[in-house]
N, CA, C and O atoms as a printed pandas DataFrame, in Angstrom:
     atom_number atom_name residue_name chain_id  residue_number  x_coord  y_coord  z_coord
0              1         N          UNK        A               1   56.237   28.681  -93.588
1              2        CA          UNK        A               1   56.323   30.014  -94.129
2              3         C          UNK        A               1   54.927   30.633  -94.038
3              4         O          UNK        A               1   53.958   30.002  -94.458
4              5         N          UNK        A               2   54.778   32.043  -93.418
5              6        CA          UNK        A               2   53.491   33.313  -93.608
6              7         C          UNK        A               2   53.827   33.650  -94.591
7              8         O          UNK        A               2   55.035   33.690  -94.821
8              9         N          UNK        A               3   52.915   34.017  -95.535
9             10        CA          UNK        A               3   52.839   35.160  -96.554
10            11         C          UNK        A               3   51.435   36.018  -96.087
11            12         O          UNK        A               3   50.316   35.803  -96.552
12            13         N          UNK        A               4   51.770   37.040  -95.052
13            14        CA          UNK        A               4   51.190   37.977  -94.064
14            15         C          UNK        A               4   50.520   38.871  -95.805
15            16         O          UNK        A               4   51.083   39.034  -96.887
16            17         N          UNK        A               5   49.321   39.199  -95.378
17            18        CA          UNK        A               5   48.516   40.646  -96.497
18            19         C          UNK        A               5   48.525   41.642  -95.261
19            20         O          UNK        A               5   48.744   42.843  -95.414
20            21         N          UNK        A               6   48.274   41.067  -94.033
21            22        CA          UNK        A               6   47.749   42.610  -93.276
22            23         C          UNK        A               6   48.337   42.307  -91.763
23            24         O          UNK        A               6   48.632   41.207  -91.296
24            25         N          UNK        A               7   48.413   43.477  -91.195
25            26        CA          UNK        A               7   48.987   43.226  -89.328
26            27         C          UNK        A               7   48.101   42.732  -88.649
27            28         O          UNK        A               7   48.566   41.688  -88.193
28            29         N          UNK        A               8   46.673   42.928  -88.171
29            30        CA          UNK        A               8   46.197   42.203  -87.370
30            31         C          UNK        A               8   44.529   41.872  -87.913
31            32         O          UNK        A               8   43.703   42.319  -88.708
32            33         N          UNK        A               9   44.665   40.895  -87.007
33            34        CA          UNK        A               9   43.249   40.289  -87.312
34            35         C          UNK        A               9   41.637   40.620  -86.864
35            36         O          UNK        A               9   40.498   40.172  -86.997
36            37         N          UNK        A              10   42.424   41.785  -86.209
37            38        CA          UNK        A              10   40.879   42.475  -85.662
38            39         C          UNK        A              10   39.573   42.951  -86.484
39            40         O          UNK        A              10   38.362   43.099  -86.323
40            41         N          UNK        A              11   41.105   43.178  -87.986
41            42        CA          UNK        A              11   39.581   44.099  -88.590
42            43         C          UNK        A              11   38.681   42.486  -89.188
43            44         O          UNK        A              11   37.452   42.419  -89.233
44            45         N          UNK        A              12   39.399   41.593  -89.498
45            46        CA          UNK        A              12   38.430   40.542  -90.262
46            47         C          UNK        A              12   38.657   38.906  -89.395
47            48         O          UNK        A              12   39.107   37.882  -89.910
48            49         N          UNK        A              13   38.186   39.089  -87.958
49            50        CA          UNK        A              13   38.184   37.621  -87.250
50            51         C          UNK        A              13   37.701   36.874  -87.978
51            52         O          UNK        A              13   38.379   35.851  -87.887
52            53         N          UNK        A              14   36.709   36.685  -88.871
53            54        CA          UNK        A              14   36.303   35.552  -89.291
54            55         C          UNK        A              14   37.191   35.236  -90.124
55            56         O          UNK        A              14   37.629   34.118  -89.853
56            57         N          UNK        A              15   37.655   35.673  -90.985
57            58        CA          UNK        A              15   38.906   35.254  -92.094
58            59         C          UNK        A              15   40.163   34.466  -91.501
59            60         O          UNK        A              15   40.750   33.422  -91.788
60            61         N          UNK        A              16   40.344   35.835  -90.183
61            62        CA          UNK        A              16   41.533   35.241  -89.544
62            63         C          UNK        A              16   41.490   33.274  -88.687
63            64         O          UNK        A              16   42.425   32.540  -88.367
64            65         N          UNK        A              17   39.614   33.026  -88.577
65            66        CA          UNK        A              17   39.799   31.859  -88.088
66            67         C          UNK        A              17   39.652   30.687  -89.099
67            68         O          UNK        A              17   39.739   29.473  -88.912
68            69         N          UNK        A              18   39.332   31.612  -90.546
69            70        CA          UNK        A              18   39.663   30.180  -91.948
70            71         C          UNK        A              18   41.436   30.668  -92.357
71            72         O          UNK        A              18   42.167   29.870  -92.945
72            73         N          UNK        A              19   41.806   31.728  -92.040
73            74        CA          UNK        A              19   42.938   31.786  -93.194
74            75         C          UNK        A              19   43.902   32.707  -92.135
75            76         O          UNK        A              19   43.960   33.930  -92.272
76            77         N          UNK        A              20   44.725   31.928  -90.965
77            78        CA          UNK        A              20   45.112   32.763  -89.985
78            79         C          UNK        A              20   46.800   32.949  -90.884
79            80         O          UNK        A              20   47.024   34.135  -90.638
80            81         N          UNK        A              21   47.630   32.612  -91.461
81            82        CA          UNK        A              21   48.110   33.180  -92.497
82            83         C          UNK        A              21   47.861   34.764  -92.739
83            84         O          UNK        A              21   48.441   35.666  -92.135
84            85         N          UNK        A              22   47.141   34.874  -93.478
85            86        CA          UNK        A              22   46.615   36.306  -93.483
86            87         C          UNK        A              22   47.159   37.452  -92.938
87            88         O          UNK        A              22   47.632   38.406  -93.556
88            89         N          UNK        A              23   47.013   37.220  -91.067
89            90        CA          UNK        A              23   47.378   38.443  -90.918
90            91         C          UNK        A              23   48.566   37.958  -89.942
91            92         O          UNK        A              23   48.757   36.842  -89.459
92            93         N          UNK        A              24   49.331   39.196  -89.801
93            94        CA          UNK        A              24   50.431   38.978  -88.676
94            95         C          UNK        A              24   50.718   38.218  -86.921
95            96         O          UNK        A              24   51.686   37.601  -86.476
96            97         N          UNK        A              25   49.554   38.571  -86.362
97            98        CA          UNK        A              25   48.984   38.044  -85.089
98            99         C          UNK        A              25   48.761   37.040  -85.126
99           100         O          UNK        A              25   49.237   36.354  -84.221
100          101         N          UNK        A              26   47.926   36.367  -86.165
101          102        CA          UNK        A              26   47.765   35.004  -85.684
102          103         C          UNK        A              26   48.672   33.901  -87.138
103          104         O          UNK        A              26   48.613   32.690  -86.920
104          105         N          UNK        A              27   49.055   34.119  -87.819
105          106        CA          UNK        A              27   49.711   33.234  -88.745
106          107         C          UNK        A              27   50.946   33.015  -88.424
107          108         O          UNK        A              27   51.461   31.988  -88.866
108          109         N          UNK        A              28   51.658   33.824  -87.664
109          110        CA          UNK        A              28   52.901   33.514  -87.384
110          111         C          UNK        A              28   52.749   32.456  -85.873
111          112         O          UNK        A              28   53.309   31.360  -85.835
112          113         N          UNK        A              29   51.862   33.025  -84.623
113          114        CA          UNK        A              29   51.454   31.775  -83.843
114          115         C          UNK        A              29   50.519   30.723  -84.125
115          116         O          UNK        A              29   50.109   29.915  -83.292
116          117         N          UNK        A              30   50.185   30.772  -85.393
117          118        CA          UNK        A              30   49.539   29.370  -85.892
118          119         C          UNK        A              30   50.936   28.568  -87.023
119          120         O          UNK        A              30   50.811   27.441  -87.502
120          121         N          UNK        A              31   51.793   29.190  -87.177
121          122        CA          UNK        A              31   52.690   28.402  -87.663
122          123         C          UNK        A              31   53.618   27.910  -86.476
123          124         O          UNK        A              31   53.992   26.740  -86.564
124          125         N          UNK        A              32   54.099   28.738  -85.230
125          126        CA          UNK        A              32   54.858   28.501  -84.254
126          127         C          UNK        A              32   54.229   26.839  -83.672
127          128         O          UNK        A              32   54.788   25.753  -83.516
128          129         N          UNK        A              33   52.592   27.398  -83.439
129          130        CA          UNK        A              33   52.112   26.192  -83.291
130          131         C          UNK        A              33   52.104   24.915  -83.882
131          132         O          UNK        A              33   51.949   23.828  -83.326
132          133         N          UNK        A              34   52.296   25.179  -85.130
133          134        CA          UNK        A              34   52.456   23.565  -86.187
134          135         C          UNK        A              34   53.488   23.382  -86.265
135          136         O          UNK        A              34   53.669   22.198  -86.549
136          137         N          UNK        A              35   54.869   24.215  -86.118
137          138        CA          UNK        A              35   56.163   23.547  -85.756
138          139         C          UNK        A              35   56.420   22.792  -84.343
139          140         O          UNK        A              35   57.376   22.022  -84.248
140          141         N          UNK        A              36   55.865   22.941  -83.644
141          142        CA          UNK        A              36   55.646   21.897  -82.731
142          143         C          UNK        A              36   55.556   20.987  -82.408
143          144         O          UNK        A              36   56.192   20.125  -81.800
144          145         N          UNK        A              37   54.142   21.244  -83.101
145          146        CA          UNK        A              37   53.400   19.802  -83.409
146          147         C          UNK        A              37   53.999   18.765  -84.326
147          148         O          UNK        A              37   53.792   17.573  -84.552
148          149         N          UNK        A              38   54.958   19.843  -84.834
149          150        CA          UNK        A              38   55.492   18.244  -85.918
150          151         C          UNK        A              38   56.785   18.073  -85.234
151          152         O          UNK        A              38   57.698   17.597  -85.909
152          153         N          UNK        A              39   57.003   18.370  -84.062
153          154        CA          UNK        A              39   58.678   17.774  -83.404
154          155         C          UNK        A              39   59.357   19.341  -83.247
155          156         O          UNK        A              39   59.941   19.343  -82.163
156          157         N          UNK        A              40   59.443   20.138  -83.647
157          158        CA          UNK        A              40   60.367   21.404  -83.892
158          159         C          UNK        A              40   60.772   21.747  -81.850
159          160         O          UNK        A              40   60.171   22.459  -81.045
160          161         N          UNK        A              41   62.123   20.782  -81.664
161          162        CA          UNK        A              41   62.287   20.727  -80.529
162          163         C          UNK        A              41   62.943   22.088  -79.817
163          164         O          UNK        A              41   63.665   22.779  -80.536
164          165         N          UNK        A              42   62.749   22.452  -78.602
165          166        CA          UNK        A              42   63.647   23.731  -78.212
166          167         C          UNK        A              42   62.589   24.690  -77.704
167          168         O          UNK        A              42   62.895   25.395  -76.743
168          169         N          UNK        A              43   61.362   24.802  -78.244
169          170        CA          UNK        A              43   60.488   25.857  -78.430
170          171         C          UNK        A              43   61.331   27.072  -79.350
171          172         O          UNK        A              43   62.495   27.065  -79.750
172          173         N          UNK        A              44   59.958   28.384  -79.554
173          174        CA          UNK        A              44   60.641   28.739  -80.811
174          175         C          UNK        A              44   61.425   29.196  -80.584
175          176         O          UNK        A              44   62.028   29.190  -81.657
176          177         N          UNK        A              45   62.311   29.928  -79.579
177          178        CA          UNK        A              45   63.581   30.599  -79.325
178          179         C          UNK        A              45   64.777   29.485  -79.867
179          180         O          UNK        A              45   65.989   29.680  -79.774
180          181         N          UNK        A              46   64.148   28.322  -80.432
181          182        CA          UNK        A              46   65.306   27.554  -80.972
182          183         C          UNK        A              46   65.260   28.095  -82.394
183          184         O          UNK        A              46   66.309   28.099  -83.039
184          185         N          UNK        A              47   63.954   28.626  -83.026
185          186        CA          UNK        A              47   63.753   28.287  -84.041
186          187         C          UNK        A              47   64.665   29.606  -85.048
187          188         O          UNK        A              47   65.430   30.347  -84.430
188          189         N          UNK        A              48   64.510   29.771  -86.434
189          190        CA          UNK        A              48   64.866   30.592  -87.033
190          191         C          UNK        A              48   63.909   31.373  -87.681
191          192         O          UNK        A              48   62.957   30.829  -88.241
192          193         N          UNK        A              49   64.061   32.704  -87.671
193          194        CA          UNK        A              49   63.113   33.619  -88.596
194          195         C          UNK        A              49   63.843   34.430  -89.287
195          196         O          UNK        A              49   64.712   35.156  -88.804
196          197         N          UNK        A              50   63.510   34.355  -90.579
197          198        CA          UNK        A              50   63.543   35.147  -91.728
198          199         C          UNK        A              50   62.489   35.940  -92.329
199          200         O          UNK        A              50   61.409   35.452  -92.660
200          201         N          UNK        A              51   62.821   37.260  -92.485
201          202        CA          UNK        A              51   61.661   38.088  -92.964
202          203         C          UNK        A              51   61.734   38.912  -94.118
203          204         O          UNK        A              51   62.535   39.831  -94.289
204          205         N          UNK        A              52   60.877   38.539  -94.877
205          206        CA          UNK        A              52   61.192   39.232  -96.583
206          207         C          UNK        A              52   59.919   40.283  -97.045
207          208         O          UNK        A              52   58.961   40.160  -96.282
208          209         N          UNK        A              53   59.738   41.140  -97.969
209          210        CA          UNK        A              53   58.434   41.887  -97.998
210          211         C          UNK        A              53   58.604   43.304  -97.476
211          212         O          UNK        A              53   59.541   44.093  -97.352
212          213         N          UNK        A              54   57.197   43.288  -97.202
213          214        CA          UNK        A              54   56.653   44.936  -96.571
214          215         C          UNK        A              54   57.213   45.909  -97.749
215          216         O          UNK        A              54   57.393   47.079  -97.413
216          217         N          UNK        A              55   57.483   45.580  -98.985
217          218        CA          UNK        A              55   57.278   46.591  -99.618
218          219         C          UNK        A              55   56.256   47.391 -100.150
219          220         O          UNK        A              55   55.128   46.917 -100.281
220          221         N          UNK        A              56   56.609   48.998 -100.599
221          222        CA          UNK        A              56   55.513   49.453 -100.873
222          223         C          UNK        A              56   55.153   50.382 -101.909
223          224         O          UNK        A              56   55.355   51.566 -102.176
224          225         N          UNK        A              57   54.146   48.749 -102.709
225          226        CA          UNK        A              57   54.249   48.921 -104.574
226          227         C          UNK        A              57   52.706   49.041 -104.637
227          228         O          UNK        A              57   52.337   49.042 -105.811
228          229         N          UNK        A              58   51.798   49.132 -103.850
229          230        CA          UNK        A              58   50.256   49.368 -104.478
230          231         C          UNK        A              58   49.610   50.676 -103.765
231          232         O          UNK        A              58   48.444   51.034 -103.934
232          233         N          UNK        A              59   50.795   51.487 -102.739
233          234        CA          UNK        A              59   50.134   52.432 -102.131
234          235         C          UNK        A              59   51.430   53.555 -102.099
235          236         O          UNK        A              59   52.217   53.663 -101.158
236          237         N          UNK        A              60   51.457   54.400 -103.416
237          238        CA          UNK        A              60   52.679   54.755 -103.135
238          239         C          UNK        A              60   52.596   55.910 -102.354
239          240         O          UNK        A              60   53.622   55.983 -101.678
240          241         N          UNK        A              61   51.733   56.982 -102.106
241          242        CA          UNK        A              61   51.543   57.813 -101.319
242          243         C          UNK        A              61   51.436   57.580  -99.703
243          244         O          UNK        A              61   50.802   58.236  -98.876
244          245         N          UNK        A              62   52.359   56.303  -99.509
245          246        CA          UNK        A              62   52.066   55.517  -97.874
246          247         C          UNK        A              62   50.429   56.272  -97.117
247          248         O          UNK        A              62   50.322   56.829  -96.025
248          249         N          UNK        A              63   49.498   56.058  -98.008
249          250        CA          UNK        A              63   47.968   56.525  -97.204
250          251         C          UNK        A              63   48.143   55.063  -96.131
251          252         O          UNK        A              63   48.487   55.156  -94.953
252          253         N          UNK        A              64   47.880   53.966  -96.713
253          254        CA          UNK        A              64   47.867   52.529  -95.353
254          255         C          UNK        A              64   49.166   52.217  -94.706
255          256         O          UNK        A              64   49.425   51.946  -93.534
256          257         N          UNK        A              65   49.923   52.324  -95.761
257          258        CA          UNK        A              65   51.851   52.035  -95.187
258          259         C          UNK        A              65   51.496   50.514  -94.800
259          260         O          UNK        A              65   51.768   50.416  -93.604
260          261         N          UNK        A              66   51.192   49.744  -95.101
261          262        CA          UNK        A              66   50.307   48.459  -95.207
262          263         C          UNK        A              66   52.014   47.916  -94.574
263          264         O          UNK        A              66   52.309   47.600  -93.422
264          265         N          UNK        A              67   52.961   47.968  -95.881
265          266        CA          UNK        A              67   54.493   46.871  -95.686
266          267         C          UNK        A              67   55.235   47.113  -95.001
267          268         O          UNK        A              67   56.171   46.335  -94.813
268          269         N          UNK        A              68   55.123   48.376  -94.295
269          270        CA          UNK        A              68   55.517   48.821  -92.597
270          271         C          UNK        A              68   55.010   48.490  -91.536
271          272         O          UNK        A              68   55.552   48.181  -90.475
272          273         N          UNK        A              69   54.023   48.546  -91.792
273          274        CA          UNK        A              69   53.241   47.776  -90.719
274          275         C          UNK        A              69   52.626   46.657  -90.513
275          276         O          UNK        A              69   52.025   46.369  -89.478
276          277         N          UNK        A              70   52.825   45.510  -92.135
277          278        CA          UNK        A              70   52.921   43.935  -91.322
278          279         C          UNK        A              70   54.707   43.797  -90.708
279          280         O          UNK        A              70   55.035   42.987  -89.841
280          281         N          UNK        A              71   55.850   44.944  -91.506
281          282        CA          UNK        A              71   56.861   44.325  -91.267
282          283         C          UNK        A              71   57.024   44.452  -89.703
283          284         O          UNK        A              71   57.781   43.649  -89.157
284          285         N          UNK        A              72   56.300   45.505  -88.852
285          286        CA          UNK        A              72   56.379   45.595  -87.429
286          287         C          UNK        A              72   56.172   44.760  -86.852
287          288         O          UNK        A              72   56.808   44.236  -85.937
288          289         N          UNK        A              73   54.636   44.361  -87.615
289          290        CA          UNK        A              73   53.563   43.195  -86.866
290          291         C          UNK        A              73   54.012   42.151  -86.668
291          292         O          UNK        A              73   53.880   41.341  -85.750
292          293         N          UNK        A              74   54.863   42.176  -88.048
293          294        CA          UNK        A              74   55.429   39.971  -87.806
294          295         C          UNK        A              74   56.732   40.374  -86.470
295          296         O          UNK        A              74   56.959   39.621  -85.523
296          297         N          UNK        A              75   57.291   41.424  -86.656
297          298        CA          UNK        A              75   58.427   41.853  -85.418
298          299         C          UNK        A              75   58.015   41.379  -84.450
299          300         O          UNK        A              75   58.515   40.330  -84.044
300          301         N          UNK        A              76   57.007   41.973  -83.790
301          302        CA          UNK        A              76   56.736   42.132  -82.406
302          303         C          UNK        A              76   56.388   41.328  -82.096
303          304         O          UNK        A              76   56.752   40.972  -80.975
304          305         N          UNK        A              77   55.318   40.355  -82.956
305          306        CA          UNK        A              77   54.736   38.775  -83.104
306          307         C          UNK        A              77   56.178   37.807  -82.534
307          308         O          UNK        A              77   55.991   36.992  -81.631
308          309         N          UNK        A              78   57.042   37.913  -82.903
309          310        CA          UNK        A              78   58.304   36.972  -83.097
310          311         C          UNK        A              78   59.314   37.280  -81.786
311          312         O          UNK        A              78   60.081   36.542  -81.168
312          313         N          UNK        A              79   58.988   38.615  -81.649
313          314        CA          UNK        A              79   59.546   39.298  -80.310
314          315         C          UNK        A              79   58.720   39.039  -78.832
315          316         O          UNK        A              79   59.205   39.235  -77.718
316          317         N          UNK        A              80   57.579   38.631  -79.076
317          318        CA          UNK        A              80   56.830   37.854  -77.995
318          319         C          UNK        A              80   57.206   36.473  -77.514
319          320         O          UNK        A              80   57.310   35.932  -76.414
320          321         N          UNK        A              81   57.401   36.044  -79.037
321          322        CA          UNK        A              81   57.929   34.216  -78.404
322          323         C          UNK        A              81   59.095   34.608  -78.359
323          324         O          UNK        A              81   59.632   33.656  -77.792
324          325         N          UNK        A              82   60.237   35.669  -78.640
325          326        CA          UNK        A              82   61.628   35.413  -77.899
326          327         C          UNK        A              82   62.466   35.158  -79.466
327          328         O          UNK        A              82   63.568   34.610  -79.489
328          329         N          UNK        A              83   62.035   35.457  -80.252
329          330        CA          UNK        A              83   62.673   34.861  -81.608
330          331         C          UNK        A              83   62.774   36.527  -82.459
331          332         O          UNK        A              83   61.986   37.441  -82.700
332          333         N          UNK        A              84   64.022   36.276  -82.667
333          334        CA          UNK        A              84   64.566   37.476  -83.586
334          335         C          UNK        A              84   65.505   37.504  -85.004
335          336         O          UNK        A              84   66.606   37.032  -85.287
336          337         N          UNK        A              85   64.401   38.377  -85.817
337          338        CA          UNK        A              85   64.692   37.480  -87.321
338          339         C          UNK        A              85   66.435   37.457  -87.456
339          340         O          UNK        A              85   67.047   38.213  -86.702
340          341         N          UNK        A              86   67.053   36.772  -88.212
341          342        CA          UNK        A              86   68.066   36.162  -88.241
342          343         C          UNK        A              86   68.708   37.278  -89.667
343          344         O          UNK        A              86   69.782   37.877  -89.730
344          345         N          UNK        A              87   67.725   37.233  -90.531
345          346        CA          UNK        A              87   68.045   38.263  -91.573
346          347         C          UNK        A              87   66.738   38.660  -91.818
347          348         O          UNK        A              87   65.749   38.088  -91.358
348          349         N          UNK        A              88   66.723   39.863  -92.707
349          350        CA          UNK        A              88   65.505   40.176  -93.060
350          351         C          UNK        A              88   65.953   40.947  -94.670
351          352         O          UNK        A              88   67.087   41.362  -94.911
352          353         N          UNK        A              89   65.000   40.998  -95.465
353          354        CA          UNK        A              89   65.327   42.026  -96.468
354          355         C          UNK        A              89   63.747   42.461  -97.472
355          356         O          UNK        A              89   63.274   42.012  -98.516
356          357         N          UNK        A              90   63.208   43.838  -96.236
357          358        CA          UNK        A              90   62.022   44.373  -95.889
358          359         C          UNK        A              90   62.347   46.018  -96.746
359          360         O          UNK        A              90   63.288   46.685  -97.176
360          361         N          UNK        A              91   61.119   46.051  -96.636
361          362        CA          UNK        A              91   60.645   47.575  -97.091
362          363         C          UNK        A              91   60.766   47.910  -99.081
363          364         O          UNK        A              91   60.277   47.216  -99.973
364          365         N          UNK        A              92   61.383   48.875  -99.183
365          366        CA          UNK        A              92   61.570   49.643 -100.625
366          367         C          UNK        A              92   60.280   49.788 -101.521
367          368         O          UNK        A              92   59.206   50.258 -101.146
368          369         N          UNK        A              93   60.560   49.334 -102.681
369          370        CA          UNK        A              93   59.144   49.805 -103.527
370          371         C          UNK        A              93   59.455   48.220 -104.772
371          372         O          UNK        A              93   58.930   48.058 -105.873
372          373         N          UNK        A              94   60.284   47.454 -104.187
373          374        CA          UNK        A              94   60.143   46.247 -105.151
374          375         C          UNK        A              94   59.189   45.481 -104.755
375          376         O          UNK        A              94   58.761   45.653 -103.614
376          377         N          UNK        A              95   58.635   44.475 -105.574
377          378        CA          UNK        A              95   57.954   42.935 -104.867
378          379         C          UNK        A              95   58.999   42.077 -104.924
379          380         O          UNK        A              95   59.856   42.217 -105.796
380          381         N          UNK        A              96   59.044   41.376 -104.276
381          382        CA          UNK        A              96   59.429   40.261 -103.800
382          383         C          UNK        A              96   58.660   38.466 -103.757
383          384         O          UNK        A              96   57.748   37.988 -103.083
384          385         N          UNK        A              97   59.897   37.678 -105.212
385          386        CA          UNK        A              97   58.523   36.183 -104.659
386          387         C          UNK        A              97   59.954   35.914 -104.170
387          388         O          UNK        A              97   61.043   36.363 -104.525
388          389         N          UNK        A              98   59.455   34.733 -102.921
389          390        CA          UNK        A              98   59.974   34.273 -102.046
390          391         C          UNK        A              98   60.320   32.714 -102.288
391          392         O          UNK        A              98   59.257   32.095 -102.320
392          393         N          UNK        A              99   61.448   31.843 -102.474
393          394        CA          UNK        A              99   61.208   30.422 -102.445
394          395         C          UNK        A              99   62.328   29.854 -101.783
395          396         O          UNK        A              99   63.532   29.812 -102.035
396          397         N          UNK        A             100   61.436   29.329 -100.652
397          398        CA          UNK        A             100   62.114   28.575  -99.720
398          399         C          UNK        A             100   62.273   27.151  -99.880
399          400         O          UNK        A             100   61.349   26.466 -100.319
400          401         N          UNK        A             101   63.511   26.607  -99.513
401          402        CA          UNK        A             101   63.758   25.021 -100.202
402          403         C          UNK        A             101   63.543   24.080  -98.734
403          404         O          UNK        A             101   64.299   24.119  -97.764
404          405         N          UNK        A             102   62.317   23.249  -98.868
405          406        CA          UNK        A             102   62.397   22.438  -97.255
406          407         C          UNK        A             102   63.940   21.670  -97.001
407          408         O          UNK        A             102   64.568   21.447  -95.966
408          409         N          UNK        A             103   64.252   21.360  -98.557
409          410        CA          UNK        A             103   65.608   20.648  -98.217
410          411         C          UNK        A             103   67.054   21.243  -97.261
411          412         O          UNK        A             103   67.831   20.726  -96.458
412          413         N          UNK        A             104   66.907   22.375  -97.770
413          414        CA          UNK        A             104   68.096   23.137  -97.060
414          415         C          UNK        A             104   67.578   23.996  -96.433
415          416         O          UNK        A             104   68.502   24.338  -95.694
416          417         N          UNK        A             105   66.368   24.886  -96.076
417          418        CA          UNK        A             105   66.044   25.577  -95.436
418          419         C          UNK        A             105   66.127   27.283  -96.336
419          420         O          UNK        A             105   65.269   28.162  -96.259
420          421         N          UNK        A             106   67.532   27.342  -97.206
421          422        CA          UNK        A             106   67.795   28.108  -98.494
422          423         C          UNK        A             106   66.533   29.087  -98.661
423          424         O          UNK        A             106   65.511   28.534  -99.068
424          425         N          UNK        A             107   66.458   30.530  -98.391
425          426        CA          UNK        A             107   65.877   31.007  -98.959
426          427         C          UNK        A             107   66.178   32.130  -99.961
427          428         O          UNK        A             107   67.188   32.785  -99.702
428          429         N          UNK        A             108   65.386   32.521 -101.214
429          430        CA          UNK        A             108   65.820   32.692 -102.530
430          431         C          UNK        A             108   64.805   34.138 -102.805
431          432         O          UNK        A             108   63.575   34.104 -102.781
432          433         N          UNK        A             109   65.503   35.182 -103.024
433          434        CA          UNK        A             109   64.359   36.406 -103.392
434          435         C          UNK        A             109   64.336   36.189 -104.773
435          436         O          UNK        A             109   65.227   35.469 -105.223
436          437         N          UNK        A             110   63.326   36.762 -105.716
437          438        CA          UNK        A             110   63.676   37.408 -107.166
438          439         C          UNK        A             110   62.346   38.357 -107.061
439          440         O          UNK        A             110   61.393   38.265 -106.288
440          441         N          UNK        A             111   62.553   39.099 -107.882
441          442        CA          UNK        A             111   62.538   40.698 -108.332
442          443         C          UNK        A             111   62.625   40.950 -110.095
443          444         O          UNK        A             111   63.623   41.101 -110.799
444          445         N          UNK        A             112   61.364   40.928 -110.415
445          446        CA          UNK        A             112   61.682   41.496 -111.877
446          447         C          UNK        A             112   62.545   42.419 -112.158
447          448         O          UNK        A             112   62.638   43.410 -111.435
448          449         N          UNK        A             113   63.422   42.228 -113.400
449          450        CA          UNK        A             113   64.217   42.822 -113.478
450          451         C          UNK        A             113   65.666   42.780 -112.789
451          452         O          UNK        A             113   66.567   43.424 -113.325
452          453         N          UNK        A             114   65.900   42.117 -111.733
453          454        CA          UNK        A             114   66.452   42.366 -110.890
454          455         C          UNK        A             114   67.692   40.407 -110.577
455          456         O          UNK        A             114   66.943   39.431 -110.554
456          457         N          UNK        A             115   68.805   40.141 -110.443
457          458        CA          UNK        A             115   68.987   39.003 -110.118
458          459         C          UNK        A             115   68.597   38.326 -108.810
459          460         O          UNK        A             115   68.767   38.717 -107.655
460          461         N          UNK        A             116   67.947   37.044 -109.346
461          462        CA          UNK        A             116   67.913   36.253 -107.563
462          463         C          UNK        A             116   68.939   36.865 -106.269
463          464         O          UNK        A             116   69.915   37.604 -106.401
464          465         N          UNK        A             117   68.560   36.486 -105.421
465          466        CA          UNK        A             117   69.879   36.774 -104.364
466          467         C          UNK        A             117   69.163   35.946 -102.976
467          468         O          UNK        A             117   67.957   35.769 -102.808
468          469         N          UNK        A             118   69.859   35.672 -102.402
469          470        CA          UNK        A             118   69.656   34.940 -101.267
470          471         C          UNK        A             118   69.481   35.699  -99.527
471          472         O          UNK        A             118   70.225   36.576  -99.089
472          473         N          UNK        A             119   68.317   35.075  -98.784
473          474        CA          UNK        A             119   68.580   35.614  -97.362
474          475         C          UNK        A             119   68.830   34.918  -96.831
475          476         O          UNK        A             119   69.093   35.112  -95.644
């Protein structure tokens, strides 16, 4: 799993080469890469993507539009290796925590205020 803050890594390379997570460009092919490495057979067009987030709760006047534009970034990122998210449940003005179960793969939104629900 990415938990992406920003689309690309241009504005802060050095961060992006301690904490490639971070941004969209390289955390999603530094995770493609460690599924690999641990067996993840097929290459990633086998693999599955799910995409949750890009909402937008700290900039409400969209001045950066920050959760539009990692939700593009991780797109096009995923659309390079050939992999197209499977579900997604992106954008609005909620946050979103995310918990994914390694056991089942199960992933779980919640939302203050709001009931769990599943992608």
């Amino acid at each position: 799993m990415v938990h992406v803050a920003l689309p690309e890594s241009s504005i802060n390379p050095t961060k992006a080469q301690g904490k490639p997570g971070y941004f969209a460009d390289t955390g999603i092919p530094a995770l493609i890469r460690e599924m690999m490495a641990l067996g993840c057979s097929g290459g990633p067009k086998q693999m599955i993507a799910k995409i949750a987030g890009g909402a937008q709760i700290m900039d409400p006047n969209n001045v950066f539009n920050i959760g539009a534009r990692n939700v593009l970034a991780v797109k096009k990122v995923l659309w390079k290796y050939g992999v197209s998210p499977r579900t997604e449940d992106v954008g609005g003005t909620i946050s979103r925590t995310v918990t994914l179960s390694a056991k089942n793969g199960r992933i779980t939104l919640s939302s203050p205020g709001k009931e769990d629900w599943r992608l």
